[in-house]
KERORO-937465 format. One record per atom (N, C-alpha, C): x, y negated, z negated. Coordinates in steps of 0.2 Angstrom, whole numbers. Layout:
{pavo {X Y Z}}
...
//
This chain:
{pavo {-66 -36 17}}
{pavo {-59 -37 15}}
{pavo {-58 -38 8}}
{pavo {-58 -33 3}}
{pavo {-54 -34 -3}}
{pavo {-50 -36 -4}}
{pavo {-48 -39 -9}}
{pavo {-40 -46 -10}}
{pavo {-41 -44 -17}}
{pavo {-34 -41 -20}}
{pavo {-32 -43 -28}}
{pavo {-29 -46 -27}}
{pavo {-30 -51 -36}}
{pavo {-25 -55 -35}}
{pavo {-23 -52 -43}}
{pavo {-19 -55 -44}}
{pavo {-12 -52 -50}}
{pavo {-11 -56 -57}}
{pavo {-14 -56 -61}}
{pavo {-13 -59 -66}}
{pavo {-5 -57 -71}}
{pavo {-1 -61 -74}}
{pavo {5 -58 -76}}
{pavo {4 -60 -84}}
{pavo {3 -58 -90}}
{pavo {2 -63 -96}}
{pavo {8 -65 -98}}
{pavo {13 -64 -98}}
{pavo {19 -66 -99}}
{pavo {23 -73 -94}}
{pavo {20 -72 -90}}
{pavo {20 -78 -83}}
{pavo {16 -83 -85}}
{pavo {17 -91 -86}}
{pavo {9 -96 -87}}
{pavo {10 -99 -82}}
{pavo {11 -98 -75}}
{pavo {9 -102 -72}}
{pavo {4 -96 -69}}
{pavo {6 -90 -70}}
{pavo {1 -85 -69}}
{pavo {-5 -84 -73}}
{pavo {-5 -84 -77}}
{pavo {-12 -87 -82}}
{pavo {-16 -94 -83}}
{pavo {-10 -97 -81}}
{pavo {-15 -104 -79}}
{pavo {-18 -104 -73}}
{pavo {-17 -102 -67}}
{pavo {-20 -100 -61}}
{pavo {-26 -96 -61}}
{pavo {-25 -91 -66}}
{pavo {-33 -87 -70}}
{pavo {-36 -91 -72}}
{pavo {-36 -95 -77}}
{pavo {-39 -101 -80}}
{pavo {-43 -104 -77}}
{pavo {-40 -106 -70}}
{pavo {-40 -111 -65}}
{pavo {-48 -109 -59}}
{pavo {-47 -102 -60}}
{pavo {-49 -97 -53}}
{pavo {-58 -95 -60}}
{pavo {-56 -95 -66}}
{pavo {-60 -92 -70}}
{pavo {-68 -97 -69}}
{pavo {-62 -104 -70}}
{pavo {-70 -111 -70}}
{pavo {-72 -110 -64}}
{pavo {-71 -108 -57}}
{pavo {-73 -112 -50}}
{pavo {-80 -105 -50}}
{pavo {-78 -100 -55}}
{pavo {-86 -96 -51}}
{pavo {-87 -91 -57}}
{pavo {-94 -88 -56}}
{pavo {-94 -84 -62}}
{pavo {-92 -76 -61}}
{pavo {-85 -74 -65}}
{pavo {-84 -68 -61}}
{pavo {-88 -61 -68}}
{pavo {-87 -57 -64}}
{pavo {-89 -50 -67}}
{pavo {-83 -48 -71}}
{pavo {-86 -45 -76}}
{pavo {-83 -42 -82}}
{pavo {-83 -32 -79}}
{pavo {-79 -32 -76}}
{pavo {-77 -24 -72}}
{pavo {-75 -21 -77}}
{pavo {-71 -22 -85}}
{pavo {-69 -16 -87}}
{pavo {-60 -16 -88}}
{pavo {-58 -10 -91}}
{pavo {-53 -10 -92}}
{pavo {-51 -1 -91}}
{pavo {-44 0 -91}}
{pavo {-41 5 -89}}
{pavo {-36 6 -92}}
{pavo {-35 9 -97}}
{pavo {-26 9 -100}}
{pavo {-24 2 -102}}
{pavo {-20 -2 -99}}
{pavo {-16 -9 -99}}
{pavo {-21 -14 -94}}
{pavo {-24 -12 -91}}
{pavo {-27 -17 -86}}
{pavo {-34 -18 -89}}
{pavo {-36 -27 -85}}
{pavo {-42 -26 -88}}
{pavo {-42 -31 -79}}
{pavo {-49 -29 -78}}
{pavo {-52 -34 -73}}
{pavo {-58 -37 -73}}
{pavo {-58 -41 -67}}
{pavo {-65 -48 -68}}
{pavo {-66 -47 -59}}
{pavo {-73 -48 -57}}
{pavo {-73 -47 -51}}
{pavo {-77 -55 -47}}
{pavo {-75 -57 -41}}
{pavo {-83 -63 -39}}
{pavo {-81 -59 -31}}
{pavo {-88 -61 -28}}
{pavo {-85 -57 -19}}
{pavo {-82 -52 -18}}
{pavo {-78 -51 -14}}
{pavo {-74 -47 -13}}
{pavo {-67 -49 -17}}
{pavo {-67 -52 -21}}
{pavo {-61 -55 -23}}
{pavo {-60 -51 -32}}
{pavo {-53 -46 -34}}
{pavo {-54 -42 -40}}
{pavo {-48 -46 -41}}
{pavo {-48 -48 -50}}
{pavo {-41 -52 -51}}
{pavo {-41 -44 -57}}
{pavo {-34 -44 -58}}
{pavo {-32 -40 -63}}
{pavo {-26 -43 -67}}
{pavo {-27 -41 -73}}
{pavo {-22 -44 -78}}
{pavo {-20 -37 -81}}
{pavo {-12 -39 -79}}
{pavo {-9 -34 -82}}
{pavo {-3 -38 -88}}
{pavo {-1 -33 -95}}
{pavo {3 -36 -101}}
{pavo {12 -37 -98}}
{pavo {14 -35 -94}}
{pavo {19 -35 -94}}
{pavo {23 -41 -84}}
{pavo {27 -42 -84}}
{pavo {30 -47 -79}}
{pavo {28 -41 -71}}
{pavo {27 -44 -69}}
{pavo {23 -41 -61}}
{pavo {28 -39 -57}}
{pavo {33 -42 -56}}
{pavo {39 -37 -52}}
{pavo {41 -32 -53}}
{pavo {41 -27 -59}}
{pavo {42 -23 -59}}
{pavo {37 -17 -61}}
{pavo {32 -19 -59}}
{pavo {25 -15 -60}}
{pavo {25 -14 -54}}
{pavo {27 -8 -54}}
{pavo {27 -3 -46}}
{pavo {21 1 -46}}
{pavo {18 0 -41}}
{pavo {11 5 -37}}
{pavo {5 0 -41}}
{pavo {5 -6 -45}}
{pavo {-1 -8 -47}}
{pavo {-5 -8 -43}}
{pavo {-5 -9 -34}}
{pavo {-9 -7 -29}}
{pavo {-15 1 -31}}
{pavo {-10 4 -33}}
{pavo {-12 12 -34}}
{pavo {-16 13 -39}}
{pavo {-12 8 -45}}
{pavo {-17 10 -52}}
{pavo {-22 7 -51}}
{pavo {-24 1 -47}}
{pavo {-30 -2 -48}}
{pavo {-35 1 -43}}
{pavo {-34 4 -39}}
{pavo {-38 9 -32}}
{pavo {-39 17 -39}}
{pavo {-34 19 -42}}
{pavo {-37 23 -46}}
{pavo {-45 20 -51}}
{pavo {-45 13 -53}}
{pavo {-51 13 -58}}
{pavo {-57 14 -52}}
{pavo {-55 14 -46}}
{pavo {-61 12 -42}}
{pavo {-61 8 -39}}
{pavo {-58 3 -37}}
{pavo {-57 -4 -33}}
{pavo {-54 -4 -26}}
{pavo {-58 -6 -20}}
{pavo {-53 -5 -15}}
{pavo {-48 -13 -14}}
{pavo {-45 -10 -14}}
{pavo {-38 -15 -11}}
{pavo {-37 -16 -4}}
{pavo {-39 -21 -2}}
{pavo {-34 -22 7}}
{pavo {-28 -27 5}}
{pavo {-29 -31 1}}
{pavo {-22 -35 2}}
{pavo {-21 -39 -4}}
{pavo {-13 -40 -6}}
{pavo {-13 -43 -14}}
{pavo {-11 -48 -14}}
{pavo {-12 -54 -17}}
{pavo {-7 -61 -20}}
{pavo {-7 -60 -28}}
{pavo {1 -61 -28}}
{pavo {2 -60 -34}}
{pavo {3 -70 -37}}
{pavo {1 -70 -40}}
{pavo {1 -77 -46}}
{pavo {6 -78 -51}}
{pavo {13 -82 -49}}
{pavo {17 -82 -52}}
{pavo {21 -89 -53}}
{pavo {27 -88 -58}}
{pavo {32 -93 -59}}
{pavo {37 -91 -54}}
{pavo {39 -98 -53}}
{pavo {46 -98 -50}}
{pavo {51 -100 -52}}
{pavo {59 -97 -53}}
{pavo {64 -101 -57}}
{pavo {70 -103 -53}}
{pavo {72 -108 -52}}
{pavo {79 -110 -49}}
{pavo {81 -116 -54}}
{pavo {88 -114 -53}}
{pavo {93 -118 -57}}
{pavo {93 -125 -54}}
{pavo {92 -126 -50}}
{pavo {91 -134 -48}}
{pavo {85 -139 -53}}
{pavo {80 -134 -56}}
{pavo {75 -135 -59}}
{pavo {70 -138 -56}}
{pavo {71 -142 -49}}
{pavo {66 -146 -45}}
{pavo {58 -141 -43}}
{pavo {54 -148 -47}}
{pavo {46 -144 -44}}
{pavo {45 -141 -39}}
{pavo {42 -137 -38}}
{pavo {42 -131 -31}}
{pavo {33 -128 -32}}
{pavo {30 -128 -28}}
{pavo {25 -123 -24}}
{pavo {27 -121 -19}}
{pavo {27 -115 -19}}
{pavo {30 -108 -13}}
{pavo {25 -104 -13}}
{pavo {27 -100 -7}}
{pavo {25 -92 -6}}
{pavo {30 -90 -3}}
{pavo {30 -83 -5}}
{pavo {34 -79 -2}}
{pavo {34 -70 0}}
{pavo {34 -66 4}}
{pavo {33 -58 5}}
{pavo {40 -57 0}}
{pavo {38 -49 -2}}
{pavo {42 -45 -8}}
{pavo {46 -40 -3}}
{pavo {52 -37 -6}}
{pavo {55 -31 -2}}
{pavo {63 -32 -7}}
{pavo {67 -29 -5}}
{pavo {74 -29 -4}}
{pavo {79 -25 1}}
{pavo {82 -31 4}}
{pavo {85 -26 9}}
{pavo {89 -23 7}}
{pavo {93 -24 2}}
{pavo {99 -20 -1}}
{pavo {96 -16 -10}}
{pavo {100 -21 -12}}
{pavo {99 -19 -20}}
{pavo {92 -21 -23}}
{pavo {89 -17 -28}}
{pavo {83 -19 -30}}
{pavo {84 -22 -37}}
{pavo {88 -28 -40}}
{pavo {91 -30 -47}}
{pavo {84 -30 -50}}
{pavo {79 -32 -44}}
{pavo {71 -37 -49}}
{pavo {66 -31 -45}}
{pavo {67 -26 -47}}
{pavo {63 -23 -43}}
{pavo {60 -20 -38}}
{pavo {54 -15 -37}}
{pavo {56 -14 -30}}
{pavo {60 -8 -28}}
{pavo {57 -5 -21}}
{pavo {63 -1 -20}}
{pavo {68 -2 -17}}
{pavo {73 0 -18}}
{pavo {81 -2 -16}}
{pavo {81 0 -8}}
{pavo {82 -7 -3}}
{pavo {81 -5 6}}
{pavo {75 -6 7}}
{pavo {69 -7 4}}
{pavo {65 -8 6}}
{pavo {59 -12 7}}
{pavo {54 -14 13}}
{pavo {51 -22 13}}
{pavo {42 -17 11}}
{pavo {40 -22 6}}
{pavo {32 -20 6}}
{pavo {28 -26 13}}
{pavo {27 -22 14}}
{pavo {20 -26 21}}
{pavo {19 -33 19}}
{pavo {21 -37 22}}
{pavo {20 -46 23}}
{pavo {11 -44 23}}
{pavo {9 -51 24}}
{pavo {4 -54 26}}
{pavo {3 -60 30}}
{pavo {6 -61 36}}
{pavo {8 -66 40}}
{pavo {3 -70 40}}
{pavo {-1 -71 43}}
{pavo {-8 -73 42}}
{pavo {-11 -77 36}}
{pavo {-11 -76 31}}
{pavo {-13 -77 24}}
{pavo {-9 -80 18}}
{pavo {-2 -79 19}}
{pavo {4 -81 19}}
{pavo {7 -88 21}}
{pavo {3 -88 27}}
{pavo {7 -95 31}}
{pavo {0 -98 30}}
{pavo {-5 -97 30}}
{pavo {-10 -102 29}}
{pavo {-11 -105 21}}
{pavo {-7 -100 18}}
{pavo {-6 -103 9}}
{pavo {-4 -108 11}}
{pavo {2 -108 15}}
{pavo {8 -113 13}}
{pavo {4 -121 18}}
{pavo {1 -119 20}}
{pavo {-2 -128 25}}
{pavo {-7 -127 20}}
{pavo {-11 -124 16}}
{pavo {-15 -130 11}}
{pavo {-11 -130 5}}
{pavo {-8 -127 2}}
{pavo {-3 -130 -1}}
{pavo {1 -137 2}}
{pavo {1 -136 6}}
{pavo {5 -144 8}}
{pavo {0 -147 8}}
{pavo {-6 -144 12}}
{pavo {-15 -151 13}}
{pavo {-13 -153 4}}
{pavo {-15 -148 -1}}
{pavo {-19 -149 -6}}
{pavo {-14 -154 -11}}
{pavo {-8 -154 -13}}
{pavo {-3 -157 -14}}
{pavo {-3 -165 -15}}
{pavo {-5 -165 -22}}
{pavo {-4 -172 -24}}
{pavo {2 -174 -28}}
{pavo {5 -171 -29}}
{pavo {11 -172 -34}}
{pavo {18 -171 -29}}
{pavo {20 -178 -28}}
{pavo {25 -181 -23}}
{pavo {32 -177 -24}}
{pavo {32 -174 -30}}
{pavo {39 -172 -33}}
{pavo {41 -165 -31}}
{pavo {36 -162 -29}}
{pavo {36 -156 -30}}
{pavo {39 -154 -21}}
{pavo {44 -151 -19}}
{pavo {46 -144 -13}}
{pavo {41 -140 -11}}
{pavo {39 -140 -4}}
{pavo {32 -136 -4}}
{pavo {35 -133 1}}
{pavo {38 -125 1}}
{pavo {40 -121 5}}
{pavo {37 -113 7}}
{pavo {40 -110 10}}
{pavo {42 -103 9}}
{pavo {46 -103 5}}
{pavo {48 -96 3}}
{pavo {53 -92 1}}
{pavo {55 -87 5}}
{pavo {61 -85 5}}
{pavo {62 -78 10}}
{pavo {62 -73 8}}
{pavo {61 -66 9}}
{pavo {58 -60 7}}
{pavo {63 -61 -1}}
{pavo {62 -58 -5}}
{pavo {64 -57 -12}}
{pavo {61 -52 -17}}
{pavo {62 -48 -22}}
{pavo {61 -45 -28}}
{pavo {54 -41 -26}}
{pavo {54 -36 -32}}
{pavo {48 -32 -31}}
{pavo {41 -34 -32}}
{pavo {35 -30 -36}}
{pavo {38 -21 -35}}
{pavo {35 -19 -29}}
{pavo {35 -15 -28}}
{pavo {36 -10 -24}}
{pavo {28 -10 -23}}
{pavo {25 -11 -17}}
{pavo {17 -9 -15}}
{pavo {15 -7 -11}}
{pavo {10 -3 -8}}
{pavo {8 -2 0}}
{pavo {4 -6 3}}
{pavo {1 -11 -2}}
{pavo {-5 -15 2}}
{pavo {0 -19 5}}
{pavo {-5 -22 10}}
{pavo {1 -32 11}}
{pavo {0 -35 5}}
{pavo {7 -40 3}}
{pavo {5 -45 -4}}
{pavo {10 -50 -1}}
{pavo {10 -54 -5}}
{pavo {12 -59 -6}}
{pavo {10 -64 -11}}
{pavo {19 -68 -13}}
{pavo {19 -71 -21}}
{pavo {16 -80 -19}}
{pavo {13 -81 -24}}
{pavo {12 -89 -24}}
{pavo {14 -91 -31}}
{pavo {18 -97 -30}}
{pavo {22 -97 -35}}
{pavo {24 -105 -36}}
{pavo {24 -108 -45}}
{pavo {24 -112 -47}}
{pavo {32 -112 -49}}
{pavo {37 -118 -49}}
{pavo {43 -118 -50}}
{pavo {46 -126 -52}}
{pavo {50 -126 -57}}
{pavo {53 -121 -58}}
{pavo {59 -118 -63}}
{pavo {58 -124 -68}}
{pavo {58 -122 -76}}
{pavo {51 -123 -80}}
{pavo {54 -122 -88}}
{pavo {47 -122 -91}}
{pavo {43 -127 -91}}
{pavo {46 -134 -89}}
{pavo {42 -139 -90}}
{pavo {36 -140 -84}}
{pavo {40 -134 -78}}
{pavo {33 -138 -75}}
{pavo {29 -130 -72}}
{pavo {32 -124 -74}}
{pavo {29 -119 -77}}
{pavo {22 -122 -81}}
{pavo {22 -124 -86}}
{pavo {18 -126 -92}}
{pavo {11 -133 -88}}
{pavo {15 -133 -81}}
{pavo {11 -142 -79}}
{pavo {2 -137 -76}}
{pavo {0 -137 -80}}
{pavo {-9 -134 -77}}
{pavo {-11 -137 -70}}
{pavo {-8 -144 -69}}
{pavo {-12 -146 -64}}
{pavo {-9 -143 -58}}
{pavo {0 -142 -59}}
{pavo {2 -139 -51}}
{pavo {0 -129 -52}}
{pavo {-4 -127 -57}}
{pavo {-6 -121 -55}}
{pavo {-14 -121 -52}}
{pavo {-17 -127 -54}}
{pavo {-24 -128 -52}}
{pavo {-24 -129 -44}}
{pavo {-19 -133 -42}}
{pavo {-18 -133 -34}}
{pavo {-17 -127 -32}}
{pavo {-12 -125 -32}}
{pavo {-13 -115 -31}}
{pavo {-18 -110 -31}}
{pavo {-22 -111 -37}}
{pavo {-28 -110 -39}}
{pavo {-35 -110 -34}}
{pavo {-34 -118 -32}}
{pavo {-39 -119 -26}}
{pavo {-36 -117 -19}}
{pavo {-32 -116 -17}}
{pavo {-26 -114 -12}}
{pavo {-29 -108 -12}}
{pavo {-29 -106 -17}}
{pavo {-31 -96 -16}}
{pavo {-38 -96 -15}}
{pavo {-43 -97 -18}}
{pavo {-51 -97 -18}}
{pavo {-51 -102 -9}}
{pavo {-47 -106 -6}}
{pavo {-51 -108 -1}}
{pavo {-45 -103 4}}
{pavo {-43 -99 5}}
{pavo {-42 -99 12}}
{pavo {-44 -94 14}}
{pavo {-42 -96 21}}
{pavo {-46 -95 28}}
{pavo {-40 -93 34}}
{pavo {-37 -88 34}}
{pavo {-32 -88 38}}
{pavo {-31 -86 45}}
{pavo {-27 -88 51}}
{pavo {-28 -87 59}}
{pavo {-24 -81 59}}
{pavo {-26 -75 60}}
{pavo {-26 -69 60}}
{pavo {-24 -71 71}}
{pavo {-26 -73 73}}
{pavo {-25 -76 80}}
{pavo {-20 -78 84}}
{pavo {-18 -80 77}}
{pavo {-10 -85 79}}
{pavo {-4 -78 80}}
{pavo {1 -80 85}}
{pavo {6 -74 85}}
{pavo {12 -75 78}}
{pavo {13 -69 76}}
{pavo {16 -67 68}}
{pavo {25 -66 72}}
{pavo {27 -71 68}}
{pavo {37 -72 70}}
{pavo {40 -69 62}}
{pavo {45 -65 62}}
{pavo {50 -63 58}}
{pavo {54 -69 59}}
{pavo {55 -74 51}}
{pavo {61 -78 51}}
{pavo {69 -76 53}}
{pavo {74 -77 53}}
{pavo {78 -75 55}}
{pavo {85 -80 55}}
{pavo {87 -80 49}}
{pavo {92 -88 48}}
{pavo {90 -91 43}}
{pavo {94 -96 40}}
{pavo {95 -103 34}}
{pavo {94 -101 30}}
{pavo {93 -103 25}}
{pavo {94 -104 17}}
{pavo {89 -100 15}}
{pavo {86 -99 7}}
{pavo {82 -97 4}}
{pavo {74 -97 5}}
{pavo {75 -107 6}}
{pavo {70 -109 6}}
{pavo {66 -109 13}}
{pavo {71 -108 17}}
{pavo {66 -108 24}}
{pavo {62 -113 26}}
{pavo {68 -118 28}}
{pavo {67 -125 30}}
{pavo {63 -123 36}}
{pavo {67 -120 41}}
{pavo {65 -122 47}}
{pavo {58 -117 48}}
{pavo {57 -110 45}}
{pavo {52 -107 46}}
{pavo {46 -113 44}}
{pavo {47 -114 38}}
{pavo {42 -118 33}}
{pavo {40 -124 39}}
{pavo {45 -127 40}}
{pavo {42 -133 47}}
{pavo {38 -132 53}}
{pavo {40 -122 55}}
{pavo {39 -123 60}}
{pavo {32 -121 60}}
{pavo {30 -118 53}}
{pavo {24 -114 53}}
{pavo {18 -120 52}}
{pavo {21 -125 49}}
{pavo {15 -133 46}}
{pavo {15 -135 53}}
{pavo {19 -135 59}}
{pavo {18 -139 66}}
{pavo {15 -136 73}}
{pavo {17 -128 71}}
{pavo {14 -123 77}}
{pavo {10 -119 76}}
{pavo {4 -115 78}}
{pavo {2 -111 78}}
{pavo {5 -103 78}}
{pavo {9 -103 73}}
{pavo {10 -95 70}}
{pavo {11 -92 65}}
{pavo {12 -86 64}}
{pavo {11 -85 55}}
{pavo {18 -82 56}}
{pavo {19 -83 49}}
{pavo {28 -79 50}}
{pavo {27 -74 44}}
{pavo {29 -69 44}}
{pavo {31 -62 41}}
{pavo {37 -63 36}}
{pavo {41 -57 37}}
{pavo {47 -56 32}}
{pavo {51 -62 35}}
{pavo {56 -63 31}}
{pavo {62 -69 31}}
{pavo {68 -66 30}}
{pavo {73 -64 36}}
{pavo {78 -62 36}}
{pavo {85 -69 34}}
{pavo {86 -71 28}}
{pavo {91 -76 28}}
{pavo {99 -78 30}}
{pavo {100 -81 28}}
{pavo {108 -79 31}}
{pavo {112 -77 26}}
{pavo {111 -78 18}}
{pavo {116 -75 13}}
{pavo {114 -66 14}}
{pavo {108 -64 17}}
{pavo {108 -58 16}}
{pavo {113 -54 25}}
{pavo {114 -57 29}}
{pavo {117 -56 34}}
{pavo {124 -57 35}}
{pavo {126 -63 30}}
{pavo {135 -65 29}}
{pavo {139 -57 27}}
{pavo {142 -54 32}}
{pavo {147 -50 29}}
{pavo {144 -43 30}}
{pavo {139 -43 34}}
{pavo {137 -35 35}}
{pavo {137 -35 44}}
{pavo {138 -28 44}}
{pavo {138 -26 51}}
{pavo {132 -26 56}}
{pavo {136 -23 61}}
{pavo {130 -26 66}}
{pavo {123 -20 65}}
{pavo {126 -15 63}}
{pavo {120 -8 60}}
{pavo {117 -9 55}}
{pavo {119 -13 50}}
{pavo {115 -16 42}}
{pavo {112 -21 45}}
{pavo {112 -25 51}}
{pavo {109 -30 52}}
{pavo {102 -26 56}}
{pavo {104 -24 62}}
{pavo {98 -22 63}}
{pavo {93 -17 61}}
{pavo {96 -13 55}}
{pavo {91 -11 50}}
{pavo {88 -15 47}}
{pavo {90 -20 41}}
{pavo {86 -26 41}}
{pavo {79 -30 46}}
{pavo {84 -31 51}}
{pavo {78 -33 58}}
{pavo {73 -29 59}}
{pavo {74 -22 58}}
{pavo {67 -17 61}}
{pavo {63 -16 57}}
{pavo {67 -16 47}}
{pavo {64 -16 44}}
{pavo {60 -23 42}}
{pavo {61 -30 44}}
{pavo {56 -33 44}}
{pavo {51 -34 49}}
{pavo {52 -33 55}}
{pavo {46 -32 60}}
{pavo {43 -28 60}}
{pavo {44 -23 56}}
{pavo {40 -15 54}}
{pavo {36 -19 48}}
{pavo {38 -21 43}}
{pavo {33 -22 38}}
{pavo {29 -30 39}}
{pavo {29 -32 44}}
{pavo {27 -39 45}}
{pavo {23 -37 53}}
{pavo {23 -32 54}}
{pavo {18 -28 61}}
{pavo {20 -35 67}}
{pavo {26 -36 71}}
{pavo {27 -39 76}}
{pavo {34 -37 80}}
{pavo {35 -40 84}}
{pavo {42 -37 88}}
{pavo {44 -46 89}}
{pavo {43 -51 86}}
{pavo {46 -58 89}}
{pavo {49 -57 83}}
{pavo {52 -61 84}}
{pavo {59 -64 79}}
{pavo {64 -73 81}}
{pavo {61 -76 75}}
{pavo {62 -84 78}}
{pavo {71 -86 72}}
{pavo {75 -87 77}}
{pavo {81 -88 74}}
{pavo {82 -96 71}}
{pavo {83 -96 67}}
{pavo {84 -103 65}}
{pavo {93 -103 67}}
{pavo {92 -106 73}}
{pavo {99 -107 77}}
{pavo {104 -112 72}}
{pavo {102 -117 72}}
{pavo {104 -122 69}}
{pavo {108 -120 61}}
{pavo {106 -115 59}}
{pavo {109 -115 53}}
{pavo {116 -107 54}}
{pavo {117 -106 61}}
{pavo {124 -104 60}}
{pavo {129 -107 66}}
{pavo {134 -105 64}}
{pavo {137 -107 71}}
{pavo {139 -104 77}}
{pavo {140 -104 83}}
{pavo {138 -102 89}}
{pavo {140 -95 92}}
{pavo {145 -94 89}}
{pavo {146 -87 87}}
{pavo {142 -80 85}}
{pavo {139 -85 80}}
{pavo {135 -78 78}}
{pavo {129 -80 80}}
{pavo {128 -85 83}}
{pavo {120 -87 87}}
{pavo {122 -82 89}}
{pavo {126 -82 95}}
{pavo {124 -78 101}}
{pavo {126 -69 98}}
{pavo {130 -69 93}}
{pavo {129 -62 89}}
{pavo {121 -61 86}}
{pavo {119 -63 83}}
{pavo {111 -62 82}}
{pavo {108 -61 88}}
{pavo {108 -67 93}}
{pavo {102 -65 99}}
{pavo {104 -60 101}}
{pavo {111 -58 103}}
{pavo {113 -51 104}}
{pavo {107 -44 102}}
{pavo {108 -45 94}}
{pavo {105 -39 91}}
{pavo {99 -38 91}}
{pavo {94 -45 91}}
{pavo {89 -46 91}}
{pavo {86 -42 97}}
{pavo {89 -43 103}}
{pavo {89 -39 110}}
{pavo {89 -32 111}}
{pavo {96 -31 107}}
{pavo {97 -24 106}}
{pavo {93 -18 103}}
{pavo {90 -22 98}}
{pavo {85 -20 92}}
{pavo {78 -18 98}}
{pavo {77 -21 102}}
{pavo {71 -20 106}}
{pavo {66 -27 105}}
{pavo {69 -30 100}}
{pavo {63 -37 100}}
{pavo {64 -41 102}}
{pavo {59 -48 105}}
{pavo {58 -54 110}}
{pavo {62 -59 102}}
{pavo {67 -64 104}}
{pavo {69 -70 102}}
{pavo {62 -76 104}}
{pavo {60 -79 99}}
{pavo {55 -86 101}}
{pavo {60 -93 99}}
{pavo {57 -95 100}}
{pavo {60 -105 99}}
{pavo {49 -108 99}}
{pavo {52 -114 95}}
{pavo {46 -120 94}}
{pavo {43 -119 103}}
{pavo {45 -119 108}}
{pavo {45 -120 114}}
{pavo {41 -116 116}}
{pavo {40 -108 115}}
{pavo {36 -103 115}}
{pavo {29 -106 109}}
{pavo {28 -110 106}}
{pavo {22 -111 101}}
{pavo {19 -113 104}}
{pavo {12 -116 102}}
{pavo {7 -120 103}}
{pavo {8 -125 97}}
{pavo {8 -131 99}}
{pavo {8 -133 93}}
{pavo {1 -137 90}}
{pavo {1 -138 84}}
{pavo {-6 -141 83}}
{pavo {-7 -146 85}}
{pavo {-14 -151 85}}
{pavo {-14 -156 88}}
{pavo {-12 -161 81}}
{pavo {-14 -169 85}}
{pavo {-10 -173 79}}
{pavo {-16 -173 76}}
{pavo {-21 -176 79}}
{pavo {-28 -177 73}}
{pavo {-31 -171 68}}
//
């Protein structure tokens, strides 16, 4: 299994993560290609590209042009929210509507369920800096790629953009894992941005979750834009489950979502359906 990972130089928590990944092993000097240049160890190619990574559409392609196979991407990034609050996250790319950041417009790139959900339980293991949100994120911005990817992401001003040690935790978060490809793969579906309840359910049960259907993206669309959205998340996250964070609407559109969810041809799960892990 080939894994790039995405260096951005205009991003520092994405260069601080290279820096991070450069001391733990001796990597190989591969060369450069136009704007790219890469470093290889294992089956692990990192690439550094000059310009902001969302909107570097097909890098999957450019980097398979020098010769590289690619199975799957993490791209190394900053995260920005107006709250300012420290944050380590991950999160899958797409947009279900407009593409402002990227990406193509309607479209989700292949989750990594598996890979993805196991970033987020050692980020929370690895996690020594009490101040910091350790979540999901729900599908968001581009660009546009064929492989699976998904973003790891440091947030969420400059000041903690610049903090090296919460990129070094990320850093070893990506050189160690090890993910349960085993475990059954749920599409979120409901609450906020941050995916409260995904994020909880994924640290307590045995599953990997895919795309993240939120509820600002479902407020105000019909029941035929919903269930596009829905196909188009279980289509790029490879499952037909769909786990509704009931709690964050009200009962009405509960039972209008499990409606669609049904209609659509997919199983609804609850915690109840999991395995959960043990306490030891």
């Amino acid at each position: 299994m080939s894994r790039l990972l995405v260096c951005s130089l205009p991003d520092i928590p994405s260069v601080n993560m290279k820096e991070s990944l450069l001391k733990m092993h001796d990597w190989e000097d591969l060369g450069s290609k136009d704007d790219l240049s890469f470093l290889s160890y294992g089956e692990t190619v990192m690439v550094t590209i000059p310009d902001m990574h969302i909107y570097r559409e097909n890098l999957d392609k450019e980097v398979e042009d020098f010769g590289v196979k690619v199975d799957e991407v993490i791209v190394m990034s900053k995260h920005s929210a107006k709250s300012g609050r420290p944050a380590l996250t991950a999160h899958p790319i797409g947009n279900y509507h407009e593409n402002q950041y990227g990406g193509r417009e309607g479209a989700l790139v292949r989750a990594n369920p598996p890979l993805m959900t196991d970033a987020l339980r050692r980020i929370v293991r690895m996690n020594d800096m009490p101040e910091n949100q350790l979540c999901f994120e729900v599908t968001h911005h581009g660009p546009w790629l064929e492989k699976p990817t998904f973003y790891i992401e440091v947030g969420s001003v400059q000041e903690q953009w610049e903090n090296k040690h919460a990129a070094d935790i990320l850093a070893h978060v990506i050189d160690e894992l090890d993910p349960h490809p085993e475990y059954p793969t749920a599409v979120g579906m409901g609450g906020g941005h941050y995916a409260p309840r995904f994020t909880e359910v994924a640290l307590s049960h045995k599953v990997n979750f895919g795309h993240m259907l939120p509820n600002y993206q479902i407020e105000g669309r019909d029941d035929e834009d919903i269930v596009r959205m829905l196909k188009m998340a279980c289509e790029a996250s490879g499952t037909k489950l769909v786990y509704l964070h009931r709690k964050s609407m009200k009962k009405p559109e509960e039972r209008r979502m499990s409606a669609l969810i049904a209609s659509a041809g997919f199983e609804q799960i609850s915690s109840a359906d999991l395995e959960k892990f043990s306490e030891n």
